[in-house]
C-alpha positions as CSV (number, residue, x, y, z in Angstrom):
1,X,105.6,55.1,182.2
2,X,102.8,53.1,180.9
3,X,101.3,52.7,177.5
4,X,98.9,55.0,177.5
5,X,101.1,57.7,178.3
6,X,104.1,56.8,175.4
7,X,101.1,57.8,172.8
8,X,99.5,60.5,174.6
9,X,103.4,62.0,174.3
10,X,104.2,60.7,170.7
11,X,100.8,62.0,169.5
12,X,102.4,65.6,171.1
13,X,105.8,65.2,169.2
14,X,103.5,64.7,166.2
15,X,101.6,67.1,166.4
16,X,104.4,69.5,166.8
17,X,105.5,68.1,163.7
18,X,102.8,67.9,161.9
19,X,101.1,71.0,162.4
20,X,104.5,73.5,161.2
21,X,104.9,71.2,158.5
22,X,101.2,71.1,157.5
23,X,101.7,75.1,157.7
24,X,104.8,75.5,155.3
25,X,103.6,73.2,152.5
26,X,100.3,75.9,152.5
27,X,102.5,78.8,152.7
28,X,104.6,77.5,150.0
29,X,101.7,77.1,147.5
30,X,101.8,80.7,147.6
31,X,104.0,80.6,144.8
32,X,102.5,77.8,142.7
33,X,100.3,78.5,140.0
34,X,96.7,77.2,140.2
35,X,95.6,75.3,137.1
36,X,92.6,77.2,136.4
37,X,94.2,79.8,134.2
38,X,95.5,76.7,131.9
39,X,92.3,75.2,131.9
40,X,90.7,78.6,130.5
41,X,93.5,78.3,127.6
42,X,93.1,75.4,126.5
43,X,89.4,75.6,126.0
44,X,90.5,78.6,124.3
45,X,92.4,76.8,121.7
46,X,89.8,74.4,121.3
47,X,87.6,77.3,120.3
48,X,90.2,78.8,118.0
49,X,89.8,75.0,116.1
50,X,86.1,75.2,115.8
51,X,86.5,78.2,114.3
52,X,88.2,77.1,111.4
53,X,85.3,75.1,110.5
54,X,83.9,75.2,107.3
55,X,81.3,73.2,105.2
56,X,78.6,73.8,102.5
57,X,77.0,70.6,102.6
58,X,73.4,70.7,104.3
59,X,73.9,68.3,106.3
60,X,76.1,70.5,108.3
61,X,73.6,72.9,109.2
62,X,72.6,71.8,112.8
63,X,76.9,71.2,112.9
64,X,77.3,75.1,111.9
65,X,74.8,76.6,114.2
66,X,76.3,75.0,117.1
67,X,79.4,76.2,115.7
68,X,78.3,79.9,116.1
69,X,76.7,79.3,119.0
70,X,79.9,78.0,120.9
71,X,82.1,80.5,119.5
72,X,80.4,83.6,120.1
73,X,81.0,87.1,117.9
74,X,84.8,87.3,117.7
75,X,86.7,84.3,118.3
76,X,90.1,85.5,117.8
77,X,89.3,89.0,119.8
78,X,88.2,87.0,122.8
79,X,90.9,84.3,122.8
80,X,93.7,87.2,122.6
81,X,92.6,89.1,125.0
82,X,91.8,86.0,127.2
83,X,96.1,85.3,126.9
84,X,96.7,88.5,127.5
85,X,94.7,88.3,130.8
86,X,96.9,85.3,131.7
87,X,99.9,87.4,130.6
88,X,99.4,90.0,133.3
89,X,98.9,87.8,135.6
90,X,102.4,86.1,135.0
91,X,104.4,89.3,134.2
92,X,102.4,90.2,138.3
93,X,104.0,87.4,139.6
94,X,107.1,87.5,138.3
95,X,107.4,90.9,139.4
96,X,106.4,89.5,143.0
97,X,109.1,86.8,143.2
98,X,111.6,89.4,141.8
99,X,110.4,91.7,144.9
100,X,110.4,88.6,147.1
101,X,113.9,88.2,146.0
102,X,115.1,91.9,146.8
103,X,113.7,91.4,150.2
104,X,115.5,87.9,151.2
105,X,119.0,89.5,149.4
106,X,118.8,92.7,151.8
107,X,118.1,90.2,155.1
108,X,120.4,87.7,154.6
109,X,123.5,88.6,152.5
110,X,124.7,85.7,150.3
111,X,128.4,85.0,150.3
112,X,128.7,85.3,146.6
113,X,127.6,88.2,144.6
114,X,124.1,88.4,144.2
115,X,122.6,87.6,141.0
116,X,121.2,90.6,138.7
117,X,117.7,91.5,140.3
118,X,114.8,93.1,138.9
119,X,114.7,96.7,140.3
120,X,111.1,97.0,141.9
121,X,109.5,100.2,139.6
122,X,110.6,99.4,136.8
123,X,108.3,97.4,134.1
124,X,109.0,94.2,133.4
125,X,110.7,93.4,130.8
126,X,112.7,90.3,129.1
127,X,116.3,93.2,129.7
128,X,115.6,93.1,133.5
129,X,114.4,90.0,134.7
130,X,116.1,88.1,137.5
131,X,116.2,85.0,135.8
132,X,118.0,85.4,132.8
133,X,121.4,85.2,134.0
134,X,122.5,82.3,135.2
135,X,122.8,81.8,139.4
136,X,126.0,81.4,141.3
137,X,125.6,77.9,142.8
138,X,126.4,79.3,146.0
139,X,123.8,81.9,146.1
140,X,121.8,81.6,149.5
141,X,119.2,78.8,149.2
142,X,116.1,81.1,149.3
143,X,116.8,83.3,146.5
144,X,118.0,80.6,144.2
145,X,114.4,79.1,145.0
146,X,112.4,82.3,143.9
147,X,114.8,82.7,140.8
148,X,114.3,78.9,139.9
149,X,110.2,80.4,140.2
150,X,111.1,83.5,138.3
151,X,112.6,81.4,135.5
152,X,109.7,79.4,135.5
153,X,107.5,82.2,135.1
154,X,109.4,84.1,132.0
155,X,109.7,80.7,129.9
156,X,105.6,80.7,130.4
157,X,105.4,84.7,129.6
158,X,107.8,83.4,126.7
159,X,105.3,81.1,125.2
160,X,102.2,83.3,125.6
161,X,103.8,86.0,123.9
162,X,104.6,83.4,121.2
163,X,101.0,82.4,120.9
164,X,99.5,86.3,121.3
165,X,101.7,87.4,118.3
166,X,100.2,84.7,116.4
167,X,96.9,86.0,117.4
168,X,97.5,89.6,116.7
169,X,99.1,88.7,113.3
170,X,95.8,86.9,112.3
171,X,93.8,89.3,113.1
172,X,95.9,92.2,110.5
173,X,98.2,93.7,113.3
174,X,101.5,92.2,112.2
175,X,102.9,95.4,113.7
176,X,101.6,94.4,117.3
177,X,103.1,90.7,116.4
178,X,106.5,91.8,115.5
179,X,106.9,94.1,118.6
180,X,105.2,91.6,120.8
181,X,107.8,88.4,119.5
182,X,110.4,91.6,119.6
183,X,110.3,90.8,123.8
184,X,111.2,87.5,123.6
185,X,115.2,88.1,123.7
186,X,117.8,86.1,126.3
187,X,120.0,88.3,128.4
188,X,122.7,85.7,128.3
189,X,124.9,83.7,126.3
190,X,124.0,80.5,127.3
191,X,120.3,80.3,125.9
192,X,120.8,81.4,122.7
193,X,119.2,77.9,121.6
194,X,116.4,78.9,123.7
195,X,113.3,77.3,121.5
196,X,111.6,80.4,122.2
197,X,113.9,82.2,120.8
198,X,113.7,80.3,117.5
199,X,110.0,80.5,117.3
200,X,110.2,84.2,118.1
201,X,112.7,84.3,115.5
202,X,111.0,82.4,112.9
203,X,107.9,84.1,113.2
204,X,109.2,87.4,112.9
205,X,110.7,86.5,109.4
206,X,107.4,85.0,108.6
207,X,105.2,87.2,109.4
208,X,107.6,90.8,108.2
209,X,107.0,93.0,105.3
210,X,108.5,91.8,102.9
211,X,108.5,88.1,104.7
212,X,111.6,85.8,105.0
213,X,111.4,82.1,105.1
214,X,114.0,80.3,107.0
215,X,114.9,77.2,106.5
216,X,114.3,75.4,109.4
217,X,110.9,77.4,110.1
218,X,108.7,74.6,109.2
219,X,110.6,72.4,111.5
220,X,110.5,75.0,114.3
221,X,106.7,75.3,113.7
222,X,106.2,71.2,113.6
223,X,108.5,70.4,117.2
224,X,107.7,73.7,119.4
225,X,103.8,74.6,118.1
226,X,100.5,73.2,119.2
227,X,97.3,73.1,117.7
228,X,95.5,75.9,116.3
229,X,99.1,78.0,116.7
230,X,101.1,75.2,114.5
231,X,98.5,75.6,111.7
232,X,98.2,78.7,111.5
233,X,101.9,79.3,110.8
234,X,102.2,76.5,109.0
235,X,99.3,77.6,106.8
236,X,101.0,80.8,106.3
237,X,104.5,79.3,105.5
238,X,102.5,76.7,102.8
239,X,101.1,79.7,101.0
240,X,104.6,82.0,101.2
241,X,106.0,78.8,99.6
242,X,103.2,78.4,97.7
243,X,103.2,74.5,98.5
244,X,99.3,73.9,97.8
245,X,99.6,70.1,98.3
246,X,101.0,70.5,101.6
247,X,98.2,73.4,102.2
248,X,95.4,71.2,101.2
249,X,96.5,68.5,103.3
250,X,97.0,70.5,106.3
251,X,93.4,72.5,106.0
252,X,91.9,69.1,105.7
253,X,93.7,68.3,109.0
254,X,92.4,71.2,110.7
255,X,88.8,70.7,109.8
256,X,88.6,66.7,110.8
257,X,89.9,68.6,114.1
258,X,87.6,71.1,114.1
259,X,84.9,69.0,113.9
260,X,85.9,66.7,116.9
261,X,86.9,69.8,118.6
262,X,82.9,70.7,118.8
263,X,81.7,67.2,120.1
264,X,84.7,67.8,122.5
265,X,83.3,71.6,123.6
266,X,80.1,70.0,124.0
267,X,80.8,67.5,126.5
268,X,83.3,69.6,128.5
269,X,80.6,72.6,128.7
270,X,77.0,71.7,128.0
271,X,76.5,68.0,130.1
272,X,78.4,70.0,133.4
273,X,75.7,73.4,132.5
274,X,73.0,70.6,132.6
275,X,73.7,69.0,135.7
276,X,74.5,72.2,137.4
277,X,70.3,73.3,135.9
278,X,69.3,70.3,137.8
279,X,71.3,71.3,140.9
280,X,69.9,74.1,141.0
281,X,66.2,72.7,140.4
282,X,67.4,70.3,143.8
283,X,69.0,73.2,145.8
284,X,65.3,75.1,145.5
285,X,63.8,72.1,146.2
286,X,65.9,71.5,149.3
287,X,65.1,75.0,150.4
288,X,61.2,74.5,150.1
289,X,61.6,72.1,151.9
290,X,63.4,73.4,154.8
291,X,61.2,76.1,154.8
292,X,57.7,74.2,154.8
293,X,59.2,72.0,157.8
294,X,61.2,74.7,160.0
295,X,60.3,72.9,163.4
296,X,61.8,70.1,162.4
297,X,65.4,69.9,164.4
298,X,68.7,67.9,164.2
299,X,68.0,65.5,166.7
300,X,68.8,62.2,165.7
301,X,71.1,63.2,162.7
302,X,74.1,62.9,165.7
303,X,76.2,60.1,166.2
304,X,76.8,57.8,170.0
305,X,80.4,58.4,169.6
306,X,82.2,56.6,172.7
307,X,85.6,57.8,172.0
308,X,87.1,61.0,172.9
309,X,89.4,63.7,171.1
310,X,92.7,61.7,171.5
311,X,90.9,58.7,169.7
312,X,90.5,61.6,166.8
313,X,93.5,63.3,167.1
314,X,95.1,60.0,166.9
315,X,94.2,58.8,164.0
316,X,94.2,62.0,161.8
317,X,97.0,63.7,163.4
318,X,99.4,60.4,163.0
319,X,97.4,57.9,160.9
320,X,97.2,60.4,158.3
321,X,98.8,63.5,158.3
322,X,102.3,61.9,160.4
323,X,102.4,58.8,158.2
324,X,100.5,59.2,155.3
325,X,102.4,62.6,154.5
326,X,105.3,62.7,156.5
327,X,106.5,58.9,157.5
328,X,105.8,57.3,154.3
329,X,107.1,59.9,151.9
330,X,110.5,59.6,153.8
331,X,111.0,55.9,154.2
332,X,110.2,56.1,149.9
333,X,112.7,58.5,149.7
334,X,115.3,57.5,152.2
335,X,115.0,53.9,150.4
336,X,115.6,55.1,147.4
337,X,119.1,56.7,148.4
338,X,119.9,54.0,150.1
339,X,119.7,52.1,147.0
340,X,121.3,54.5,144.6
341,X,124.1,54.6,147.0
342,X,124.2,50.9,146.7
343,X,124.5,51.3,143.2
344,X,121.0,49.1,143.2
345,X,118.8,50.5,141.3
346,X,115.2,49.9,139.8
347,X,114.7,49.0,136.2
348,X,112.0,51.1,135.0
349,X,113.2,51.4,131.2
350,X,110.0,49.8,129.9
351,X,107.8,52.0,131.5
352,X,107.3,55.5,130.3
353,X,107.8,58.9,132.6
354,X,104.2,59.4,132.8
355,X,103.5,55.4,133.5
356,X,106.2,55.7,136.0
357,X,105.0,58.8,137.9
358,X,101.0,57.0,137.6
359,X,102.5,53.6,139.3
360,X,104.2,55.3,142.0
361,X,101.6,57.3,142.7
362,X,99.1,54.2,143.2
363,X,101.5,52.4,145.1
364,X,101.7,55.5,147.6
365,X,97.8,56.1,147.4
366,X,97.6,52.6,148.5
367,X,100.1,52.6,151.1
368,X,98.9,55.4,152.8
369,X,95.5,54.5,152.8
370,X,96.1,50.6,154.0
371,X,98.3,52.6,156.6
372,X,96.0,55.4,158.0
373,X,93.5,52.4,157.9
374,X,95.1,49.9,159.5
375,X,95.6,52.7,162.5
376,X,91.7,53.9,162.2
377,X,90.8,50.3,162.7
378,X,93.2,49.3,166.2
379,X,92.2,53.1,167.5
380,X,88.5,52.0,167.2
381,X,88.5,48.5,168.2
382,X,89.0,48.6,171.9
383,X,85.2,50.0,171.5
384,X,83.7,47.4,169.7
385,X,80.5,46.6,169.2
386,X,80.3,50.0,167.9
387,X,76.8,51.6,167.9
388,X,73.9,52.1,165.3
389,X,75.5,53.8,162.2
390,X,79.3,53.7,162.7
391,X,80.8,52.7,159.1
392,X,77.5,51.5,157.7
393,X,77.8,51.3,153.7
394,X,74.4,51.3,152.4
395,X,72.5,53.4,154.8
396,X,69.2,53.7,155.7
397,X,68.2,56.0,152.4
398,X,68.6,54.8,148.5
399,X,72.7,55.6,148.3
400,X,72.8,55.9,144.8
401,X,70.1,58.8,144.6
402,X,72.1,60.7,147.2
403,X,74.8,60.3,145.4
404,X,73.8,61.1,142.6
405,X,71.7,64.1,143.8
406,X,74.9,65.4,145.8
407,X,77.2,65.4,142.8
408,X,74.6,67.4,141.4
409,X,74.1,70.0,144.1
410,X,77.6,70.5,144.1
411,X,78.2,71.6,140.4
412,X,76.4,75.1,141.1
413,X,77.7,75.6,144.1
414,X,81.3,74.9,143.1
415,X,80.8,76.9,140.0
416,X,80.0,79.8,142.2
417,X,82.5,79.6,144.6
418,X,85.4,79.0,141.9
419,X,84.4,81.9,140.3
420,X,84.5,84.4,143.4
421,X,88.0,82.2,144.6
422,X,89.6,82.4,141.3
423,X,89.1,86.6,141.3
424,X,90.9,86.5,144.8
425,X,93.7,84.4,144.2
426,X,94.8,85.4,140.8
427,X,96.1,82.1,139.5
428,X,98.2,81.9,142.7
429,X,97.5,79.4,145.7
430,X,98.6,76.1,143.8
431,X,96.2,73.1,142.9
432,X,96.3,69.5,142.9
433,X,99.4,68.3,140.8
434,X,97.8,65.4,139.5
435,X,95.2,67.7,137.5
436,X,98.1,69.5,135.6
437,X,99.5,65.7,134.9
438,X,96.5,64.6,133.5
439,X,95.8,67.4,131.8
440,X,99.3,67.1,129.8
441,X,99.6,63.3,129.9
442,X,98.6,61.4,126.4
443,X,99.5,57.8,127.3
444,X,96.3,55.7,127.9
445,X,97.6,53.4,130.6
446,X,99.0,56.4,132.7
447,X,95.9,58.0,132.8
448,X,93.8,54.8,133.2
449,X,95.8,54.0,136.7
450,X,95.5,57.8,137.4
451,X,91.9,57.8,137.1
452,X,91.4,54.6,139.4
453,X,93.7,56.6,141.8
454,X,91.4,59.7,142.0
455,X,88.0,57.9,141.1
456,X,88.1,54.6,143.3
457,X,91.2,54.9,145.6
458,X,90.9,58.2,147.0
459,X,87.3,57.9,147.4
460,X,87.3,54.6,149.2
461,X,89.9,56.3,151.5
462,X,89.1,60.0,152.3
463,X,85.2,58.9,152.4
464,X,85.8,56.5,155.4
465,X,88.6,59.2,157.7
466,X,86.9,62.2,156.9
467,X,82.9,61.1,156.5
468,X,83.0,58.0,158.2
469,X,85.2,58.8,161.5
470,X,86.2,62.4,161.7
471,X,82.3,63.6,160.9
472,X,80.5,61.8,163.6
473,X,83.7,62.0,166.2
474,X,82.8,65.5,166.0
475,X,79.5,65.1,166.7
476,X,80.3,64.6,170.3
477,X,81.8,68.3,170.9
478,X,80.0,70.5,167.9
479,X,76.5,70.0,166.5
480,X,76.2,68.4,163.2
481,X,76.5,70.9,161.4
482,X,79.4,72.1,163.0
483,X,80.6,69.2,162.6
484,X,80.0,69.2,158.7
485,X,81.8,72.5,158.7
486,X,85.0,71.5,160.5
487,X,85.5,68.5,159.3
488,X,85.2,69.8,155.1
489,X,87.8,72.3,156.5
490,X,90.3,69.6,157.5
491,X,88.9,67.8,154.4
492,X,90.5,70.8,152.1
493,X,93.8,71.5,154.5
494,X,95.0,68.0,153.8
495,X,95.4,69.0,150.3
496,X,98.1,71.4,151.3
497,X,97.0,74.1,148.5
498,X,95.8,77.1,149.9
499,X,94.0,78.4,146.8
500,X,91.7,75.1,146.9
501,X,90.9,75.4,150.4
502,X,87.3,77.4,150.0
503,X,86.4,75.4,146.8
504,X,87.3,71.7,148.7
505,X,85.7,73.2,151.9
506,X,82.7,73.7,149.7
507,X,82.8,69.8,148.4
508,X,83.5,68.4,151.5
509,X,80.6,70.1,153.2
510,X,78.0,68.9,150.3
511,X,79.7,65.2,150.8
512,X,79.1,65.5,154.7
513,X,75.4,66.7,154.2
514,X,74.7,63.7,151.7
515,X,76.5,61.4,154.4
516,X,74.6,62.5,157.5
517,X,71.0,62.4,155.6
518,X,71.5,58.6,153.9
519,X,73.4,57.6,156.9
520,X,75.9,55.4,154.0
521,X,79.1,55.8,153.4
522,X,78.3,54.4,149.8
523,X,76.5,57.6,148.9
524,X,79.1,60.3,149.9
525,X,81.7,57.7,148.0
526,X,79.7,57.2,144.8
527,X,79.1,61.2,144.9
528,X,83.3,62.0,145.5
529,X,84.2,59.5,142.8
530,X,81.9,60.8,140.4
531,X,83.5,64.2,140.7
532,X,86.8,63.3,140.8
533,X,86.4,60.7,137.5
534,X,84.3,63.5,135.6
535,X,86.3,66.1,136.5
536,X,89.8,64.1,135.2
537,X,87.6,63.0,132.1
538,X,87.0,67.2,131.4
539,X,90.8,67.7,131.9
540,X,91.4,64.9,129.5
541,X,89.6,65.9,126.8
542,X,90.7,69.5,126.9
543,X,94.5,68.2,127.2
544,X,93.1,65.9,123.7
545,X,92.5,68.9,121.6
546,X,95.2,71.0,121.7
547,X,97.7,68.7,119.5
């Protein structure tokens, strides 16, 4: 059998590999949570800091009127019902992995008595969910997997019923408060020290007719409370224990907050609301364009390609997809068994979680992407001297204007199609975990290697496979735009979440169109890295105010 045959079949087994594989992690971000609903809260509680500004000095004015102009009429209305919102959604879903549950019990009995269930009509509630008790560990796999997302999924309806209490009680409905932390109530014996629970707890006694102070409610309030929700009950409990020290102290807290709170608001909302104006301004000016020169074809856009599709197929099917995400992932893991069964094992005790998670996350970046490159490179060399404009950096057109004027297209356009995506999918369909890390992370030199990850690795990377090969490869079968289209659809599959398909779909298609026109892979890098770095820098600084 000669060479060329061995890889025409191992590019088969991989493919049958990859493509089921590729398959279940979408289907499986079903389940996850996409991080748009998060987002939405915390610029919430950012708003319910600004609005705890006060000043009378005149030089506060212009400070004040962008104050009311960020907040809006009612504040407090709109952030309650905003967690509400979110609270339906959750209390859907659980309901849906409860259902889910039900339906994998009745096909495939377990051998150990099923866990309690939650019985389809009924309405949820914290007496009937699946997750309270604990599981039999040798419940079938599947349910034990939609109970472990059910759990996950109370604990968060926990914590927003926390927070909407809080809301309702500042706004003079400690009725709806009481009955709301009333919910919050374990089914079993074993999380009685839920924190939850002792926030529920505390709150209650706080917040009752005539109020009881516990003793361990300011403690409670201090470990288990964020932001505007830890001062406002910690306000509450200074004045009930009519501490005006500690009062004073903690109001001039809050308003040193509020204040960066604003700059913070700004950024995040008005320099993205500005560069989407100009995007627009470009999109119509594109369009005028087109218009005014309507005979003018694609010809010459097109690429000489001189390989076929098992040149492509090669090198995404194994260089990325079979080794980046299935190969590499393994021998990392396997290793790492291999090693604890050794009883080897790597010191990491100077190095934080979060610095831990952002190293190994480089180093796998970086091996994957020296890997599917190395493979890109000895699939393309037997075809050397490649022709005009394979892999060409600068282009033929100013790359940083393209750039630039592509990152700036793509904030209306994205805007858009979030919006319309994020009414579909519900806060279902997953997202990108390293957006929820940074969002949560606090430690400076974690999210400094996290950034170079998304802003210079991943760039540098993705801009060569999927604008720099896969676009023009395609060129030979599809016209260009087709070949835009498909190749921002295998652009958004390869980040396995299904709820971030149309969005990255949408990105990858404005990257290809600034690629194709400045002929420079410079440009459609310098426009990718800008949204990935201002994007983390938005997440960031909404993560920053919420403590």
């Amino acid at each position: 059998m000669t060479g060329n045959s061995l890889k025409r079949l191992f590019l088969i087994a991989a493919t049958l590999i990859v493509i089921p594989l590729l398959g279940a992690s979408l289907w499986s971000s079903l389940t996850e949570p996409q991080i748009t609903d998060r987002l939405q809260l915390y610029q919430t509680d950012l708003l319910l800091h600004v609005n705890e500004l006060e000043s009378d000095h005149p030089d506060d004015a212009g400070l004040l009127a962008a104050q009311r102009a960020v907040l809006g009429q009612d504040p407090l209305k709109t952030a309650l019902e905003q967690y509400q919102e979110v609270r339906q959604s959750a209390t859907a879903n659980l309901k849906k992995f409860a259902q889910q549950t039900d339906r994998q019990r009745d096909d495939r009995p377990s051998l150990a008595a099923p866990a309690e269930t939650l019985t389809p009509d009924l309405p949820v509630s914290p007496n009937n969910l699946p997750d309270r008790p604990s599981l039999d560990a040798t419940a079938s796999s599947t349910p034990l997997v939609l109970n472990t997302d059910a759990r996950r999924q109370q604990t968060l309806i926990d914590q927003l019923d926390l927070r909407i209490g809080i809301l309702q009680a500042e706004q003079g409905n400690p009725t709806a408060a009481l009955n709301t932390w009333d919910q919050i109530q374990p089914t079993d014996s074993q999380l009685q020290t839920d924190p939850n629970l002792g926030l529920a707890t505390a709150l209650t006694k706080l917040w009752s007719d005539p109020p009881q102070l516990l003793p361990d409610a300011e403690l409670q309030f201090q470990q288990h409370l964020e932001g505007w929700f830890r001062y406002s009950s910690l306000s509450r409990l200074y004045q009930l224990q009519q501490r005006s020290d500690a009062l004073q102290r903690l109001q001039q807290e809050e308003q040193e907050i509020a204040r960066q709170t604003l700059i913070k608001l700004a950024l995040v909302s008005t320099v993205p609301a500005i560069g989407a104006i100009i995007g627009v301004v470009l999109i119509i000016s594109l369009g005028i364009r087109r218009l005014t020169q309507s005979t003018r074809s694609e010809a010459g856009l097109d690429w000489q390609v001189p390989w076929g599709w098992e040149t492509i197929a090669w090198v995404l099917i194994v260089g990325f997809f079979f080794v980046g995400q299935i190969a590499i992932p393994g021998v990392l893991g396997l290793g790492k068994q291999v090693l604890s069964q050794a009883g080897i094992t790597v010191s990491l005790a100077s190095l934080t979680a979060g610095r831990s998670k952002a190293f190994y996350t480089l180093a796998y970046y970086l091996l994957m992407s020296s890997t599917g490159l190395l493979i890109l490179y000895r699939s393309v060399k037997p075809f050397t001297p490649l022709p005009e404009d394979w892999f060409r950096l600068t282009g033929k057109r100013n790359w940083l204007l393209w750039g630039l004027g592509g990152y700036f297209v793509a904030l209306p356009l994205m805007f858009a199609v979030s919006l319309v995506n994020q009414q579909f999918w519900q806060g279902q369909g997953g997202s990108n975990p390293l957006l929820q890390i940074v969002l949560e992370e606090g430690d400076p030199v974690a999210l400094l290697i996290f950034f170079f990850t998304a802003a210079v690795a991943a760039p540098v990377f993705e801009e060569i496979l999927f604008r720099g090969f896969l676009l023009p490869s395609l060129t030979r079968y599809v016209p260009v735009w087709g070949a835009i289209g498909l190749s921002s659809l295998l652009f958004a599959l390869a980040h396995l979440s299904l709820s971030e398909v149309i969005p990255l779909a949408t990105l990858g298609a404005v990257l290809g169109f600034v690629y194709t026109r400045s002929r420079g892979l410079l440009a459609s890098m310098l426009m990718h890295s800008l949204w990935n770095s201002i994007t983390m820098i938005g997440l960031f600084i909404l993560g920053s105010g919420t403590a």
